[in-house]
C-alpha positions in Angstrom: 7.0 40.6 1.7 4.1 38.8 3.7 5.2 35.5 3.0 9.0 36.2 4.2 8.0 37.6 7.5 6.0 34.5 7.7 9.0 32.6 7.0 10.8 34.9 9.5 7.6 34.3 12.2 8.4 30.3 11.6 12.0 30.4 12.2 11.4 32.5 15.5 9.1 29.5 16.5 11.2 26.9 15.5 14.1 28.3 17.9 11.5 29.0 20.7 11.0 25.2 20.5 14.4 24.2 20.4 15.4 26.6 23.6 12.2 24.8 25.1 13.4 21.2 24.0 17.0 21.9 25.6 15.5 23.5 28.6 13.7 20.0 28.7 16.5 17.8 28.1 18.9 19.6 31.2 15.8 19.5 33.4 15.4 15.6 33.3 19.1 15.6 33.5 19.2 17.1 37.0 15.9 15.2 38.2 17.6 11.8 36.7 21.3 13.0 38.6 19.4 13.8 41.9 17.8 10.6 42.0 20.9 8.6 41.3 23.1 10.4 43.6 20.5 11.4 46.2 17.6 8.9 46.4 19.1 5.7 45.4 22.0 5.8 48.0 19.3 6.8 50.7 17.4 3.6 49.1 20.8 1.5 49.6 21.3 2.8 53.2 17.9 1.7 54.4 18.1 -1.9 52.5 21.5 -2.7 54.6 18.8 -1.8 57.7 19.4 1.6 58.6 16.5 3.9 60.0 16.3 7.2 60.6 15.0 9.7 63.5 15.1 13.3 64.4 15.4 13.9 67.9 12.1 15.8 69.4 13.6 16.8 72.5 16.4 17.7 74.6 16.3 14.9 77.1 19.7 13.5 75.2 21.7 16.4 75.3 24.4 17.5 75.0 24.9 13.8 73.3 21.9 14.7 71.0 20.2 18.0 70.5 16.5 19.0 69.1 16.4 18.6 65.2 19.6 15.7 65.6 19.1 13.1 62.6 19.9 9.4 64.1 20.7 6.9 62.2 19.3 4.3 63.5 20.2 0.4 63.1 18.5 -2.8 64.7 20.4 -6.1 64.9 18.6 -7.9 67.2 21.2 -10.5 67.7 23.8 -8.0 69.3 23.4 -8.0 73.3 22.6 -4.7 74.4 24.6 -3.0 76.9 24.9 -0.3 79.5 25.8 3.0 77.8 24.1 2.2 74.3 22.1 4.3 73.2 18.8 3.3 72.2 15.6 3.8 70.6 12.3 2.4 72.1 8.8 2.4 71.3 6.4 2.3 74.8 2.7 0.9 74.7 0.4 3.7 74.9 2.6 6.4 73.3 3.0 7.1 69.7 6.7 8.8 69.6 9.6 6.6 69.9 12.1 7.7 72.5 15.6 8.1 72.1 17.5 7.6 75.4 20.5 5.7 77.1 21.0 1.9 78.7 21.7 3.1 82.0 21.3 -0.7 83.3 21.3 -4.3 82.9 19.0 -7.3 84.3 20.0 -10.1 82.9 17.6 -13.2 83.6 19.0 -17.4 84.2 17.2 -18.2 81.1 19.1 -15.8 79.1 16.6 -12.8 78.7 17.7 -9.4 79.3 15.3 -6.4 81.1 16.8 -3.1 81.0 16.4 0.6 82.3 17.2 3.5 80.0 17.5 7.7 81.2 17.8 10.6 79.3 21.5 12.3 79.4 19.5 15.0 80.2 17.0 13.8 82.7 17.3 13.8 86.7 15.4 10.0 86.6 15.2 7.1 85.3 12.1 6.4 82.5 10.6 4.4 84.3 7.8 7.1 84.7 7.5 7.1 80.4 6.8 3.2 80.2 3.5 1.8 80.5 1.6 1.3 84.0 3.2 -1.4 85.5 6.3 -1.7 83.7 9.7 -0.9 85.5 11.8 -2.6 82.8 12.5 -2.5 78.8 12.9 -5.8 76.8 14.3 -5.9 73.5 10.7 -6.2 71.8 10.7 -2.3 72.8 13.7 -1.5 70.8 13.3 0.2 67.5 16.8 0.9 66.8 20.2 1.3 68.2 21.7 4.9 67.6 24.9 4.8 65.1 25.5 7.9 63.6 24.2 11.6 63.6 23.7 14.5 61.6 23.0 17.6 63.8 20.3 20.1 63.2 19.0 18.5 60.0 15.7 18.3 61.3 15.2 21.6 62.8 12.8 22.8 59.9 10.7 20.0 60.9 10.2 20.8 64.4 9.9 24.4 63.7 7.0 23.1 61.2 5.7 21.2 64.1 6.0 23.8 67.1 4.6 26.6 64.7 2.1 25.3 62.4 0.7 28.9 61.7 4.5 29.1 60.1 4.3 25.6 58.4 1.0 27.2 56.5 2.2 30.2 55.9 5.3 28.7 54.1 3.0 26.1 52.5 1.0 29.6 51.2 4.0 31.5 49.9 5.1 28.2 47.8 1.2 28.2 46.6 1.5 31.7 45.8 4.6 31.5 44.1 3.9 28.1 42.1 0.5 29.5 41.0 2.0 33.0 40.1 5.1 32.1 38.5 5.5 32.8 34.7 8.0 31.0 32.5 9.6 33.6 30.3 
């Protein structure tokens, strides 16, 4: 009697562990599946030189709105021109800033100065660039905007406007990685 509800104990295990095993097997499935479909075209996109940027503010709008994704690219063969929107990094500040061309100086020797404005802004930016500066060069440029994807970012800039909510969240996941019992 002992020895076949031993037997009946071992087969109970041994199906345990093949549930377990399966359970495995469609878990690296999905993992392998997200990285092929997700990460690897995100990997391609960025190799052919694409960037990307979540707008921070509403300087751009309506063009661009808080929590925007850009996608961003930087060829810095084409010319730029009046109307393009771009992306520029100033001396002194550590955000990039996504505004528009709103015009053109155009030097004899071929080199090309340029003001940019938020959509959304009264003035010109030439208040944002460094001390001294009333122009933009194409050193400044971090990307040229070519694409969007609106309010993808917003969880971010909640995160970054309410960081007693980014912990909390941070907590919860804790709590719920720490309590959480596999049945």
């Amino acid at each position: 009697m002992r020895f076949r509800l031993c037997v009946k104990c071992l087969y109970g295990v041994a199906e345990w562990w093949k549930l377990q095993i399966s359970v495995k097997i469609v878990s690296l499935s999905i993992r392998i599946n997200c990285f092929v479909f997700v990460v690897l075209p995100l990997f391609a996109i960025m190799l052919i030189h694409f960037l990307f940027l979540f707008v921070c503010s509403g300087s751009m709008e309506p063009a661009f709105h808080r929590g925007d994704l850009l996608f961003l690219t930087n060829f810095h063969d084409d010319p730029i021109r009046a109307g393009e929107i771009v992306v520029f990094k100033v001396e002194g500040r550590d955000i990039p800033i996504v505004h528009r061309v709103i015009k053109i100086h155009e030097k004899e020797n071929g080199n090309i100065k340029f003001l940019t404005k938020g959509d959304n802004n009264e003035v010109d930016d030439r208040g944002l660039y460094k001390e001294g500066q009333n122009w933009l060069e194409k050193k400044d440029v971090v990307g040229r905007a070519r694409g969007f994807l609106p309010y993808v970012g917003m969880v971010t800039i909640i995160m970054n406007d309410y960081p007693k909510f980014k912990y909390a969240l941070l907590a919860v996941m804790g709590a719920y990685v720490l309590l959480k019992r596999e049945s």
